[in-house]
GUNUMAR-328546 format. One record per residue: y, x, z of N, C-alpha, C in turn. Coordinates in steps of 0.05 Angstrom, whole numbers, plus 5000, padded with zeros to 4 digits. Example, Ala and Ser with C-alpha at 12.3 -4.5 7.8 and 13.67 -1.06 7.14 Angstrom:
488652645156491052465156493452645156
495552575142497952735143500152585157
This chain:
399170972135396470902143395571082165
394171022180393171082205389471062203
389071292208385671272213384571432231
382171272244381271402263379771572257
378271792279376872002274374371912255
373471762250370171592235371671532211
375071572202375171492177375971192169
376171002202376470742198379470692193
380670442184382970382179384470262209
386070392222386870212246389770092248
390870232221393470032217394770172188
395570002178397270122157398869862141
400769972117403069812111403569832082
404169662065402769652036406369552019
408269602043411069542024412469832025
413369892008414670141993418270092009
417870252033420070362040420170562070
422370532089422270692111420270612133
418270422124416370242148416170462169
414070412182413270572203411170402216
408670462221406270412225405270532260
404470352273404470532301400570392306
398870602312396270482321395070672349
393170522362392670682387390470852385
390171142384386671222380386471322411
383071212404381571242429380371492434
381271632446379871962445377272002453
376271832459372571752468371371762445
373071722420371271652398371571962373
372972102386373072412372371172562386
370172522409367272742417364872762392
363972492377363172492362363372512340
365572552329366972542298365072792283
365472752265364473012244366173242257
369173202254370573432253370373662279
369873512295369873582333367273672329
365073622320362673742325362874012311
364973962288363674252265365774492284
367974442291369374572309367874732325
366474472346364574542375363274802363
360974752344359174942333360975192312
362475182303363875412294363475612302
362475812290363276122293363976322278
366776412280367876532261367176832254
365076802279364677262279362477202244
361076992248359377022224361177022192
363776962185364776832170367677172165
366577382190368777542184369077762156
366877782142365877912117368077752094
367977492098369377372079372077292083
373477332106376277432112377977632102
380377612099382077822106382777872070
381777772051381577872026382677672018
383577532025384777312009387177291998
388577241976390277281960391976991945
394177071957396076871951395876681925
395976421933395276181918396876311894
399576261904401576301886401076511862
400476711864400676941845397876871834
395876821841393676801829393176521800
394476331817395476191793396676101770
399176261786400976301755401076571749
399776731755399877011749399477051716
401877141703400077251671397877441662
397077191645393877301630394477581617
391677781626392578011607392177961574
């Protein structure tokens, strides 16, 4: 399946094997997308407090209970 930046369906294939699905996106229509705007406005200097501390999926999930 194939979707455009809005989330719309612009091609996809519903039989269970090696298909391959080809659709055209229009890059006129990503200036507006949710994703491209939250990007545009992003700023990471505000978000650097909550960096850097983060701790591997892995061990944190299966880590044994004390």
């Amino acid at each position: 399946m194939i979707l455009d930046a809005y989330g719309d369906i612009l091609a996809e294939n519903w039989k269970a094997g090696d298909d391959m699905v080809i659709a055209n996106l229009e890059a006129k229509h990503r200036d507006m997308s949710t994703g491209h705007q939250w990007i545009k406005t992003h700023r990471p200097e505000l978000h650097e407090a909550l960096t850097g501390n983060e701790e591997d999926v892995k061990k944190v999930r299966f880590a044994k209970k004390p």
